[in-house]
C-alpha positions in Angstrom: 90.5 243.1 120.9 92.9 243.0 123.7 93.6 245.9 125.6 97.2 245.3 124.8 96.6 244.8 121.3 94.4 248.1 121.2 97.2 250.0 123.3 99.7 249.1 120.6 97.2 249.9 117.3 96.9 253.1 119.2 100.2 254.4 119.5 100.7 252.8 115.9 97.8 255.2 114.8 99.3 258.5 116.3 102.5 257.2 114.7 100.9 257.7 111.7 98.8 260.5 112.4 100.8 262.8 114.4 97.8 263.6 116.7 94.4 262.5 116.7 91.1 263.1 118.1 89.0 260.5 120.6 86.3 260.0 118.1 88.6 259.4 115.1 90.7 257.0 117.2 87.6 255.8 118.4 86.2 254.8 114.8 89.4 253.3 113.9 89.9 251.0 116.6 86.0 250.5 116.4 86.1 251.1 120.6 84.3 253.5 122.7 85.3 256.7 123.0 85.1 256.0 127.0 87.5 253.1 126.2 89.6 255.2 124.1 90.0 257.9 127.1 91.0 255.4 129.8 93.9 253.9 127.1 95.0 257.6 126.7 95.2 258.1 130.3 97.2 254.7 130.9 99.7 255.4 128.1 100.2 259.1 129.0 101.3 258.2 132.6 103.8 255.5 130.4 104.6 258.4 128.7 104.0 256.1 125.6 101.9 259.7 124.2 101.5 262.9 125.1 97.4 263.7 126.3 96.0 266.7 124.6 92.6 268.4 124.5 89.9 266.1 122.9 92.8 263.2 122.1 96.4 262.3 122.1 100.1 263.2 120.2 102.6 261.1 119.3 105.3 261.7 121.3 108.5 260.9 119.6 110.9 261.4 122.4 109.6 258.4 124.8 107.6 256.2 122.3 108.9 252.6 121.3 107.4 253.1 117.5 109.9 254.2 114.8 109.1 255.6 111.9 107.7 253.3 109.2 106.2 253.4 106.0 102.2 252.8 106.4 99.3 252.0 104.1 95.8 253.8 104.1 93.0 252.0 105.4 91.3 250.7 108.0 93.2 248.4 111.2 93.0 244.7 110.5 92.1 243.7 114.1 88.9 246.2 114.1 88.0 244.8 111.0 88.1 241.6 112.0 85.4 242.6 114.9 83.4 244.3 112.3 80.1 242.0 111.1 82.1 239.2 111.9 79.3 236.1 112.0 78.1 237.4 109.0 81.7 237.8 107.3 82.3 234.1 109.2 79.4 233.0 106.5 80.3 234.5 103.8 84.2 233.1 104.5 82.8 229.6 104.5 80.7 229.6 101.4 84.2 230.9 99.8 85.3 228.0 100.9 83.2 225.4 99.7 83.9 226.4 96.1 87.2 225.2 96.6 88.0 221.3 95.6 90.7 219.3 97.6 94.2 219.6 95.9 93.6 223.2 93.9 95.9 226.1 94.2 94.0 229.2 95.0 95.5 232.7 95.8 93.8 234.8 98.9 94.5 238.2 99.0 94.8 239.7 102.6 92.0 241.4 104.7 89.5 240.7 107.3 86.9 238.9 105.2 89.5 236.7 103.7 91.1 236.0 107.4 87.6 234.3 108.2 88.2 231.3 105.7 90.8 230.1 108.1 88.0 227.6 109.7 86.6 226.3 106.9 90.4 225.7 105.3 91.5 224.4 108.8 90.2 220.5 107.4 91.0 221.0 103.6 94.2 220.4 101.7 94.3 223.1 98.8 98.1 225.1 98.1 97.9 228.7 98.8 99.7 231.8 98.2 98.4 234.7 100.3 100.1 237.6 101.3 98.4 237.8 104.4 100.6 237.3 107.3 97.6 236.6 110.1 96.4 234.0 108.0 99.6 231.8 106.5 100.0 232.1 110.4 96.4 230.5 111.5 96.6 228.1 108.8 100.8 227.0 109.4 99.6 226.0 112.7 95.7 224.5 112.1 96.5 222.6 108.6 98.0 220.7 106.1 97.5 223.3 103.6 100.4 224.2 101.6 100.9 227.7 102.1 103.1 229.7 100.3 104.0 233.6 101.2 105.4 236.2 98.9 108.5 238.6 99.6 108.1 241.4 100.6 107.5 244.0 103.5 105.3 243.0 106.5 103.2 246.0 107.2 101.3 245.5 110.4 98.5 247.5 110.3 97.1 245.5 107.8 99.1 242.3 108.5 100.0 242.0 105.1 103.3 241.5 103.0 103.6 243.7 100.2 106.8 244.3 97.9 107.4 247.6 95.5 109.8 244.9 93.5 108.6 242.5 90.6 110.4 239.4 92.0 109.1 238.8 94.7 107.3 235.2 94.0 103.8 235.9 93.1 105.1 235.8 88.8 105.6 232.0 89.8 102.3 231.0 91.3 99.1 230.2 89.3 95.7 230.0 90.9 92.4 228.5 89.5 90.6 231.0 91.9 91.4 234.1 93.5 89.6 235.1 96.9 89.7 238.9 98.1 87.9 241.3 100.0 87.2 245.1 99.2 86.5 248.3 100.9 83.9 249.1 98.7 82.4 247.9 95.7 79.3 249.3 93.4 79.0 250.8 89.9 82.6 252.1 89.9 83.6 249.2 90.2 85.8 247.0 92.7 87.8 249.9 95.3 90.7 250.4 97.2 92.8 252.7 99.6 96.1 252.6 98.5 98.0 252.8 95.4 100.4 250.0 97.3 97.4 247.5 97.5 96.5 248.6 94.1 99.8 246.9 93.1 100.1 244.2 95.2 96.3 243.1 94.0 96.9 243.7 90.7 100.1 241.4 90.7 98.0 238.9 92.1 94.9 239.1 89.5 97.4 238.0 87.1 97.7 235.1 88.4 94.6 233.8 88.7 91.7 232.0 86.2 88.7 233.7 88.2 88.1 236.5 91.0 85.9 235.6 93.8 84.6 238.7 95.8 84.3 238.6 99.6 81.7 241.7 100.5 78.8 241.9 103.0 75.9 244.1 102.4 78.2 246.8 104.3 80.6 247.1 101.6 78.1 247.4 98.2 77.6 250.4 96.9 80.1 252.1 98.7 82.7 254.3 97.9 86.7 254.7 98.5 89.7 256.6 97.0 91.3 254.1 94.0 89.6 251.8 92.0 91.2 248.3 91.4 89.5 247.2 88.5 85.8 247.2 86.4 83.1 245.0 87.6 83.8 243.1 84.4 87.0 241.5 86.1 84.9 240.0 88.9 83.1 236.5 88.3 81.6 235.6 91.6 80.3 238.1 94.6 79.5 236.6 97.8 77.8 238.8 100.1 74.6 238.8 102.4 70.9 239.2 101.8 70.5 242.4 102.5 71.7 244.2 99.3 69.6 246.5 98.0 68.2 245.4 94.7 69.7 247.5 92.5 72.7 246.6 93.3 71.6 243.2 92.0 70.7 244.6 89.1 73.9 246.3 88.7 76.1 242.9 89.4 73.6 240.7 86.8 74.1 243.3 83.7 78.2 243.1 84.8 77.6 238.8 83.8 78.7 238.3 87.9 77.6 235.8 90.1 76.0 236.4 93.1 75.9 234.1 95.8 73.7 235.3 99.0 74.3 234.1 102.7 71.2 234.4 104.7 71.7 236.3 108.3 69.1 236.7 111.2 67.2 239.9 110.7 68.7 241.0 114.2 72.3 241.5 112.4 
């Protein structure tokens, strides 16, 4: 990530937050904590934030961020960073489940945002609400893309809408491609009731619900649950799942479909 692009998520962060520690701005920006010091120190003598003890404040008075409306979760760009050749695998095997011409619906996130590659030569319609990717693919294909209304929240770089008309009713996919948080016996997880709603919309739309995980992500935990494992037909994921967890996606009637990585990831 760019140092500008971490300077911004930063201040975006405490915007949030109010205040926040080096080690929690640290995990969230997935940065050193040494990095995170030396981008408080620049953006305090911008007076961009206010430097405290252990971390930083949002200062309100000489900051450029308003306040906005924002989603729990994690920071798109970090996640983006996060296992990313194996997520790069994973992305592409997505892909080549997809034949030329269909319309497929690809729900925003980091996993999702590394199908942009493989889609770059294809020629499939898509609806996606997320805004990095209808941007990647605009300029890098002939895809038809197709975006719905709605908010742009930037954290996330996604477009969500609290309203019912905001295109996606119109749309049918044969295939819908997302990634989760976490996913294991409670089934597939969230972070926000807004993505909740947004994903659900989408789920509607489509025939079948193709899972974007690595080995990270199963078995894990988070806040909301989306929906049952019985919703999901196909999990792509990595080789290093635990078995059980096999066990646990078989007796749910879902696919799995394995990438191999080095041992070194």
């Amino acid at each position: 990530m760019l140092e500008k692009q971490r300077h911004h998520l930063l201040l975006e962060l405490l915007a949030e937050m109010g205040y926040a520690s080096v080690p929690v701005l640290s995990n969230k920006l997935k940065a050193s904590e040494a990095t995170i010091r030396r981008d408080i120190t620049k953006l305090s003598k911008r007076k961009a934030l206010t430097k405290i003890r252990g971390g930083a404040q949002s200062n309100n008075v000489s900051s450029q961020i308003h306040e906005r409306r924002h989603l729990k979760g994690s920071v798109f760009l970090a996640d983006t960073e996060q296992n990313k050749d194996i997520k790069a695998l994973i992305a592409e095997k997505a892909v080549s489940l997809c034949e030329e011409g269909e319309s497929i619906i690809i729900n925003g996130g980091s996993s999702t945002f590394m199908m942009k590659d493989a889609l770059a030569s294809r020629h499939l319609n898509i609806l996606t609400n997320s805004f990095a990717l209808a941007q990647e693919l605009a300029d890098n294909s002939d895809n038809q893309v197709t975006l719905p209304g709605g908010e742009l929240y930037r954290k996330q770089s996604i477009i969500l809408s609290s309203f019912e008309n905001d295109g996606i009713s119109n749309y049918h996919g044969s295939k819908m491609f997302m990634g989760t948080p976490a996913i294991g016996e409670f089934g597939l997880m969230e972070t926000d009731p807004m993505l909740v709603l947004s994903e659900q919309k989408l789920l509607k739309q489509a025939d079948q619900l193709i899972v974007l995980a690595d080995s990270s992500k199963i078995g894990k935990r988070s806040s909301l649950i989306l929906c049952s494992l019985d919703k999901v037909n196909i999990l792509i994921t990595d080789n290093k799942v635990e078995p059980r967890f096999l066990e646990l996606f078989e007796k749910h009637k879902i696919q799995v479909i394995t990438v191999a990585v080095p041992d070194s990831e």
